[in-house]
C-alpha positions in Angstrom: -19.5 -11.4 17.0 -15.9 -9.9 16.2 -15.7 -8.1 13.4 -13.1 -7.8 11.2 -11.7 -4.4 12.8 -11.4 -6.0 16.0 -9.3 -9.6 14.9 -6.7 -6.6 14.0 -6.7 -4.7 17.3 -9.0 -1.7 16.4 -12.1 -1.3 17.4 -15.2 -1.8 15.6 -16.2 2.0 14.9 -12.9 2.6 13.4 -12.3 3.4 9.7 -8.7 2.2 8.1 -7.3 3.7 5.2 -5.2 1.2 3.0 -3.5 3.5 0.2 -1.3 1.2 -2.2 1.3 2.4 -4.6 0.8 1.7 -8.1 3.3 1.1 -11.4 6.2 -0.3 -9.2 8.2 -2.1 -12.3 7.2 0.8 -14.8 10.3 2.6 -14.3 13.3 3.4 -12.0 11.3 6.9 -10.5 8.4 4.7 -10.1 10.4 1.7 -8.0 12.3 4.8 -6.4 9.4 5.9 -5.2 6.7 3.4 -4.2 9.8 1.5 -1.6 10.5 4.7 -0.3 6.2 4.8 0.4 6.4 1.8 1.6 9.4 2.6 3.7 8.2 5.4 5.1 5.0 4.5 6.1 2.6 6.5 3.3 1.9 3.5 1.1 0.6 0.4 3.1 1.6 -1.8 0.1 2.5 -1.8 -3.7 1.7 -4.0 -6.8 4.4 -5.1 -9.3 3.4 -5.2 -12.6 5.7 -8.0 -13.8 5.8 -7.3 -17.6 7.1 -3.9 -16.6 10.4 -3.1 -17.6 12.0 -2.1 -14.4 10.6 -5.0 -12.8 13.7 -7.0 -12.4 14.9 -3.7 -10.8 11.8 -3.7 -8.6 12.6 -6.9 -7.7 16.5 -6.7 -6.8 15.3 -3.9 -4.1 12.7 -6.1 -2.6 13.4 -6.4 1.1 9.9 -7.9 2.5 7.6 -5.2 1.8 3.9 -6.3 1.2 4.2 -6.5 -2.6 1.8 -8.1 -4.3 1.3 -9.0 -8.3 -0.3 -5.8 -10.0 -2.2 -7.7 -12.8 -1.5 -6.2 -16.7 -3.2 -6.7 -19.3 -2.5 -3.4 -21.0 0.4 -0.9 -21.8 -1.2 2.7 -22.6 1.9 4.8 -22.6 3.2 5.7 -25.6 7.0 5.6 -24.3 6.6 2.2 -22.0 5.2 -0.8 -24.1 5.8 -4.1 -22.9 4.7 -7.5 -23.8 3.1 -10.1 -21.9 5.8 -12.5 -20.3 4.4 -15.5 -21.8 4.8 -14.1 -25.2 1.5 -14.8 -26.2 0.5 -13.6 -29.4 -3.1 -13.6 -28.6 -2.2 -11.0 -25.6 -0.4 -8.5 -28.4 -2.0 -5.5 -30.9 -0.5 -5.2 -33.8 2.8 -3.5 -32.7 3.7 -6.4 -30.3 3.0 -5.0 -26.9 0.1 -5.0 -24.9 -3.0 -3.5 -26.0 -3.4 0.1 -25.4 -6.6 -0.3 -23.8 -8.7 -3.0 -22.5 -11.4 -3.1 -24.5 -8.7 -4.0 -27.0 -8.1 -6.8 -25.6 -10.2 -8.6 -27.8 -13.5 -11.1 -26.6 -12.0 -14.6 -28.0 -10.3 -17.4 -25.6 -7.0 -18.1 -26.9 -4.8 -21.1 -25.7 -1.2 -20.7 -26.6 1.5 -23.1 -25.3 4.9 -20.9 -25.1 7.9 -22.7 -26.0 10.0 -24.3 -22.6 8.5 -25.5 -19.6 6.0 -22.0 -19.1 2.2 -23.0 -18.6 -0.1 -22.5 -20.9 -2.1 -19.1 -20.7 -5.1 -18.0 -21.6 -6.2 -15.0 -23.5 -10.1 -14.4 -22.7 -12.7 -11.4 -22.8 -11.8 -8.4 -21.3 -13.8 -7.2 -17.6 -17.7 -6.8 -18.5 -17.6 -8.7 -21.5 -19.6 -12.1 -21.6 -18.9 -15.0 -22.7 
C-alpha cells in the first residue's frame, strides 16, 4: 500500500512540517509579511481572513500563492473590529463587529437574507456547543 508520504515523493518514514501564516487581511504588516513567508519559503501557505480590513489589500498582492479562506467568526482586538461580510446581524455583539470571543457567539440558528443577490447565511452554535 502507498501511503500518503509516498504519492508526494517522500518516503514513508519521513515527517513533513506544514507551517501556515496566519491573519493575512488583518493589516498591511501582516499582508507584508505572510507573502514575503510565502515567498521565501518559511510559510507553506496562508489563510485570508476575508472580513479583515486589509483584505482587499491582501488580495491585490495575490500572485498564486496557496491561499486559502481563514474562517472568522470573531474579532478580539481591541484596535481591529470588523463585521461579518454578509452583514448579518445575528453574527454582531452589541458594538457591531464580530464577537470578541467565540463563546459569544451565541447557541441560536439564525437565518438572515442580506439585501442584493448574497446567499443566505447562517448564524449557528459556536465549536463544542450542541444543538
Amino acid at each position: 500500500m502507498t501511503t500518503l508520504l509516498e504519492r508526494l515523493g517522500r518516503r514513508a518514514d519521513e515527517r513533513l512540517l506544514i507551517l501556515t501564516a496566519d491573519l493575512l487581511g488583518m493589516c498591511h504588516a501582516s499582508n507584508v509579511g505572510v507573502y514575503e513567508s510565502i515567498r521565501s519559503g518559511l510559510a507553506t501557505g496562508a489563510g485570508l481572513m476575508v472580513p479583515g480590513p486589509w483584505a482587499r489589500d491582501a488580495a491585490s498582492h495575490y500572485r498564486g500563492e496557496p491561499v486559502g479562506v481563514h474562517l472568522t467568526l470573531n474579532a478580539e482586538m481591541d484596535c481591529y473590529r470588523w463585521r461579518s461580510i454578509t452583514q448579518a446581524p445575528s453574527l454582531h455583539d452589541g458594538d457591531g463587529g464580530l464577537p470578541r470571543t467565540v463563546e459569544d457567539l451565541g447557541t441560536t440558528p439564525t437565518w438572515t437574507r442580506p439585501a442584493g443577490n448574497a446567499e443566505p447565511s447562517w448564524s449557528g452554535p459556536s465549536c463544542g456547543d450542541s444543538m
